[in-house]
N, C-alpha and C positions, 0 to 999 in steps of 0.2 A: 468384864462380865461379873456383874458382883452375885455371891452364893444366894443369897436369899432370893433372888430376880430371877432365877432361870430354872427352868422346867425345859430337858433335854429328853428328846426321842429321834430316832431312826424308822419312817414310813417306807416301807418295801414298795407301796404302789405312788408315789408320790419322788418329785425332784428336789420336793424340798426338804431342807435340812433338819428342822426342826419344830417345836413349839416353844414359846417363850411366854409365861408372864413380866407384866412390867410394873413397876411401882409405881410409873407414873400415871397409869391407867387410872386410880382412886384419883388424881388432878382432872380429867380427863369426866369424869361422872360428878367429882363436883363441880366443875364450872357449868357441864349443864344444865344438872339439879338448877342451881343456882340463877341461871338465865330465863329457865323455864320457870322457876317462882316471879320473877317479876312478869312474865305474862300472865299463870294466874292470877293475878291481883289483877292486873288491869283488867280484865274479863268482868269478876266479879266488882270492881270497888263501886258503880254505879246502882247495882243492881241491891244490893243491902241498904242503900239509903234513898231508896226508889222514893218514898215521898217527900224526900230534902229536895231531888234531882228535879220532879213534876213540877215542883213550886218556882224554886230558882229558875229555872227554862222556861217554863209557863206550855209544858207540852203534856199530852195524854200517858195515863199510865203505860200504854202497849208501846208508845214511843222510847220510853224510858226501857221498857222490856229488848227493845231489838239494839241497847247499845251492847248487851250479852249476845243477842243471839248472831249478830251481826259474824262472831266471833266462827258460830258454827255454820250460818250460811256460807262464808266464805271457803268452807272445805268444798263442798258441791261442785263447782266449778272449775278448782285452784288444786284438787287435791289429785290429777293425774299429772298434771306439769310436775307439781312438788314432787313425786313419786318417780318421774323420769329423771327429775334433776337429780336425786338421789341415787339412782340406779347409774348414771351416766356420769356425774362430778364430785360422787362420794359424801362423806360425812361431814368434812370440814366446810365445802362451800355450803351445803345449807345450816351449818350452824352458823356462819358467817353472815347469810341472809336472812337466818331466824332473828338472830339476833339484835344485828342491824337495825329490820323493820319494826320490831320491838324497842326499839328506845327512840328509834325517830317517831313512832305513834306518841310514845307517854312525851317527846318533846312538844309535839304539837299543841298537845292537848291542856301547855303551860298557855298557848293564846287564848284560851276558849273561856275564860272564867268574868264573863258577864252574860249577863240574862238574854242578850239578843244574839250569842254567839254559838247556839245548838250546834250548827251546821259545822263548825269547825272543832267543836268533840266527838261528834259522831267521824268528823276524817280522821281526827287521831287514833277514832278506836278501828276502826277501818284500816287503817296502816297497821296498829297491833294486830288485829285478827290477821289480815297475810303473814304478819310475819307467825302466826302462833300454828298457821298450814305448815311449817315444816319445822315445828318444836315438839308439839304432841306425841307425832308416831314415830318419833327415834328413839323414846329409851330401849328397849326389842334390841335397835340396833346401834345405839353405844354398846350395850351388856353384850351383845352378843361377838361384836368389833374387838373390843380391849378384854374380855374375863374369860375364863376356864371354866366347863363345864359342871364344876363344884359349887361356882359362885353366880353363873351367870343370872338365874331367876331371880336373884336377893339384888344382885347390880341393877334387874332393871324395876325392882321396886322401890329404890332407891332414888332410881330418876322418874318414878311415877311419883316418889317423895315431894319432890320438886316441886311441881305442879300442885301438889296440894297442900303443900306450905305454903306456897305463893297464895292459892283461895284464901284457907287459915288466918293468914294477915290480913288478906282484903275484908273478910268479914269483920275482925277486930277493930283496924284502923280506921276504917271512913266514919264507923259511927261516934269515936273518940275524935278525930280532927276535925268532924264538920258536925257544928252544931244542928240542933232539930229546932229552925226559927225560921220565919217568913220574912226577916230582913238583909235582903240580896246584900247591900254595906256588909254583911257580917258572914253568911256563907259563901260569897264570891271568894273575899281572900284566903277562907279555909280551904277551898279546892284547890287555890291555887299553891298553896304551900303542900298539899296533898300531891299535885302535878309533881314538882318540879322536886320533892325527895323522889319519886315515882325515876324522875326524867333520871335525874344524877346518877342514881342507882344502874338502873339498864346501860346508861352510857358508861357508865368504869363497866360493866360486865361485856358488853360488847366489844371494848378494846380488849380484855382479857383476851377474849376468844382469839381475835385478829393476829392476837401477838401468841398465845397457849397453845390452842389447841389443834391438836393433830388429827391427819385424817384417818394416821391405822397406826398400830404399832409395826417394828419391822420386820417381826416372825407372827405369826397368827398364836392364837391363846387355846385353840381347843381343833380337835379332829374334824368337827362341824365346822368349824369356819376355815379350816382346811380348803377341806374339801366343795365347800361357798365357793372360796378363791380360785381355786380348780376349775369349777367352773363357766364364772367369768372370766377367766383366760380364756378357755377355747369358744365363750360363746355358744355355750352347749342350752342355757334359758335365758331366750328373749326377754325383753321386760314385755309384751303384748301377750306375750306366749304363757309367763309368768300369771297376770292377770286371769288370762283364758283360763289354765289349768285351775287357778283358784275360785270362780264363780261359777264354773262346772263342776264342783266338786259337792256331795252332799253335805259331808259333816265339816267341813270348812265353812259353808254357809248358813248350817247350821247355829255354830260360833257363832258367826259374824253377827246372827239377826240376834242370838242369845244376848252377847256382849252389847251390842248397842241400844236393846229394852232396857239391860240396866244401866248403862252409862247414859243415856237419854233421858231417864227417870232422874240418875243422880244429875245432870244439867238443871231440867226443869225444877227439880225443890230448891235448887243452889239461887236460881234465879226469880223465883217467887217465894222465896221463904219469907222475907220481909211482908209481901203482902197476906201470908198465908199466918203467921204469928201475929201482926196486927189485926186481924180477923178478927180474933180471939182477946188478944192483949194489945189495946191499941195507944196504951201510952210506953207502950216498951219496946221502942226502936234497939236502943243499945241492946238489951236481952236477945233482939233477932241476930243481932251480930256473933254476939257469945253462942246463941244454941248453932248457930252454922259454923262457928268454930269449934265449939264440940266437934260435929261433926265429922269435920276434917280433918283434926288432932286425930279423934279414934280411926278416922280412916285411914291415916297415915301410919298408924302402930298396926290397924290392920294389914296394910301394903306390904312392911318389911316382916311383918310376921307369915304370913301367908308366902313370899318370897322365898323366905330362909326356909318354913316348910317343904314348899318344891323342890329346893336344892339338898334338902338331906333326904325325901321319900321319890321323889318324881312321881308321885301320885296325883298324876296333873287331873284327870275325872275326876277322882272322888273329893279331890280338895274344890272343887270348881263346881257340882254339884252341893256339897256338904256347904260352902259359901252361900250359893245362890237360895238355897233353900232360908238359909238363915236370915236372910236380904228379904227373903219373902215374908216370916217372920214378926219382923219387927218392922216390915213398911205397912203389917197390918194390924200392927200395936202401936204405930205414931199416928196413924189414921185416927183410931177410937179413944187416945188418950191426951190430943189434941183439945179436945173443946172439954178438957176435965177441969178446969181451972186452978189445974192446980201446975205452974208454970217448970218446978222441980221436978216432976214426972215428964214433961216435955224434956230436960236436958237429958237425962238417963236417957230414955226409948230413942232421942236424935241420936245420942253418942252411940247407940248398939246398934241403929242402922245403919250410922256412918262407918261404921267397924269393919261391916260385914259389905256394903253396898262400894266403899271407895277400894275395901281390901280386893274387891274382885276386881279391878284394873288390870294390873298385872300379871294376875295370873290369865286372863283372856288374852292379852299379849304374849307371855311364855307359851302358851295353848298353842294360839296359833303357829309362832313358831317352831314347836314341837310335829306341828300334822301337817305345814305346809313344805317344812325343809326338802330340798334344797333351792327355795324361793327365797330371796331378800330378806329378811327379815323386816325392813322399809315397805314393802310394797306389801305384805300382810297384815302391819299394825296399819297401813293408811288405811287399807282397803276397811278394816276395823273401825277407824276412826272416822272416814266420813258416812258410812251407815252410822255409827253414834250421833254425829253430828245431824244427821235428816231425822232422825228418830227423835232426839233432842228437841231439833225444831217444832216437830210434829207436838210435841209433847209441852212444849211450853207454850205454844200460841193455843191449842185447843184449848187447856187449861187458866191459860190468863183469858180468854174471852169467855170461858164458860161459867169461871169462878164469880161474877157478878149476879150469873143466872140462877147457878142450881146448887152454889157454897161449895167452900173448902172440901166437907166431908166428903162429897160425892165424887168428886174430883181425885181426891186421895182411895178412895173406893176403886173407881177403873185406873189408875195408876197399879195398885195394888193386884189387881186383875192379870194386868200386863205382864208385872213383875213373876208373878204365878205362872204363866202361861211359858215368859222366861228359861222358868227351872224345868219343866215338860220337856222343852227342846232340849236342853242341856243335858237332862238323862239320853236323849235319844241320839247323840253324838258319838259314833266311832271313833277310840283313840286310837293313834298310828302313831308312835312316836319315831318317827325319824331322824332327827336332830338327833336322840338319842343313840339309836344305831349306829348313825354314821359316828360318834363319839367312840362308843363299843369297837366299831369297825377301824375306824384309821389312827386310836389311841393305843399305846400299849407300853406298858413300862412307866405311865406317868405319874408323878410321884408331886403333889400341894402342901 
């Protein structure tokens, strides 16, 4: 047992021996990180070069729009099996099957690269999207599985990291690999070199996992996951029961609709930003790429900043209001300084609402599992994630059909709306920290 690894205590109401942290845990968050950025990318890499994509295929913009949303449709349906299968075969098998389905989608999608072969990148993105059902809602529960109650909130913005590294590159890369030309000879082979780094990648990550990664460590890391472990031994919360208690509950779903206005707002700009900057700038593909990776640079520095916050205040409200509001903000300074022409004022106002808008991920995930404990931590980021994911949809298809009507501004106007409406709920949320408690409650003596 090596000195710096172990974290020893004696629980008076418990059988078990102890708690431990492990070193190998940081392996354990980067391989997911890590797995879960090549699904961002696949998500987004279509969707920033929406007018390369319409031409090469010879399909309508809104077709183009649903190889993204495809992504969040398929929670709807897929995201209570996901949620069993977690509750019932742990972490490892669905990282196993995130992952998997994630690199067989980006293989597929190495056939698809001529003009009459739509239907066979839409399966690939189709196979990505299942597998991205049970990659999303587990940072919550790695951080929660492998880290100590010191560290856990910062662990799991770390693997909301992931995720928005993975976006970050898709924005950057497609618009540098694939050129902005009408001759299929010339952007057919671009995708396809685009493919198959895509494929190669997911497939060494995917053997990682098969061969890496573990379903638990062998002692638990915190009082709360303790007492999680507890129990699921005696069976004391169903996973239906689970569910129940949390869609009856007020400020749980309070959360859930808060969290999913704005991670559905963050979806839709991610996925219409190209058409929403060429509005305005219509010979500046590559600039759509860059301002959406602003974005998600700042958002990623907001993730771990807001993380590491939680873990040294546990001011899970006020940073979660204090967020949202700022989210509100600056979604109502990218609106009005949009059509200013002046394209350096768009990256600033992207990158501070990317700050504030992506930094709020994790903490809605820490949140929930703060007021739902002693639930899964699985079954509260899904329950998160596919309301994001309807709200999402809702939000990109009104928006791509409307923007032809009544323009970008108006559009960003009742977005903005939303987002407002948002922060209301979020003040109005009862916090209950329980996770907390039970830490207080079955930790003592423990010493990081």
């Amino acid at each position: 047992m090596q000195k710096n690894d172990t974290v020893q205590k004696k629980n008076p109401d418990s059988d078990e021996s102890g708690i431990k942290l492990y070193k190998r845990r940081w392996v354990m968050l980067a391989l997911f990180a890590a797995y879960s950025a090549t699904s961002g990318f696949q998500w987004i890499q279509y969707s920033i070069i929406s007018n390369i994509i319409t031409s090469f295929y010879g399909v309508e913009l809104t077709t183009v729009n649903w190889l993204s949303m495809v992504f969040m449709l398929a929670f709807v349906p897929l995201i209570v099996p996901a949620m069993w299968l977690l509750d019932r075969h742990g972490v490892r098998t669905i990282a196993i099957v995130g992952s998997g389905l994630n690199a067989l989608g980006a293989c597929v999608k190495i056939g698809s690269c001529e003009p009459h072969l739509f239907a066979v990148t839409m399966t690939g993105q189709i196979i990505a999207a299942v597998g991205q059902v049970v990659i999303l809602g587990l940072p919550s529960k790695v951080a929660a599985t492998w880290f100590g109650p010191k560290e856990v909130s910062t662990a799991c913005s770390i693997g909301v990291f992931g995720f928005q590294a993975g976006i970050a590159i898709g924005f950057l890369l497609p618009p540098i690999i694939v050129p902005s030309v009408d001759d299929p000879n010339i952007v057919g082979p671009a995708l396809r070199y685009m493919f198959i780094g895509t494929a190669v990648i997911a497939t060494i990550l995917a053997i990682l996992v098969l061969i890496i990664f573990q379903e638990k460590p062998p002692l638990p890391p915190s009082g709360a996951q303790m007492e999680f472990l507890r129990n699921q031994e005696d069976r004391a919360i169903s996973y239906m029961g689970s569910i129940k208690s949390l869609v009856t509950s007020v400020p749980v779903m309070l959360l859930v609709i808060s969290y999913s206005i704005n991670a559905g707002a963050f979806y839709a700009i991610s996925i219409l930003l190209n058409q929403e900057i060429l509005t305005y700038y219509p010979e500046n593909v590559q600039e759509a790429g860059e301002i959406g990776l602003t974005m998600v640079i700042a958002g990623i520095v907001g993730a771990v900043i807001c993380g590491i916050v939680l873990d040294k205040t546990k001011a899970y409200k006020v940073t979660t209001v204090f967020v949202y509001v700022m989210t509100t903000v600056f979604m109502v300074s990218y609106t009005f300084t949009l059509s200013l022409g002046m394209l350096w004022v768009v990256y600033l106002v992207a990158g501070a609402l990317g700050f504030f808008m992506t930094g709020y991920l994790p903490i809605g995930y820490e949140f929930a599992a703060e007021i739902t404990h002693p639930v899964s931590e699985g079954i509260s980021s899904g329950l998160l994630t596919v309301f994001a994911q309807i709200f999402g949809i809702a939000f990109t298809i009104g928006m791509g059909h409307a923007i032809p009507h009544v323009g970008v501004f108006a559009m960003n106007i009742g977005l903005s709306s939303m987002i407002a409406l948002g922060t209301i709920l979020t003040v109005l949320i009862r916090p209950h920290l329980k996770r907390q408690q039970a830490n207080v409650r079955d930790t003592f003596g423990v010493k990081f």
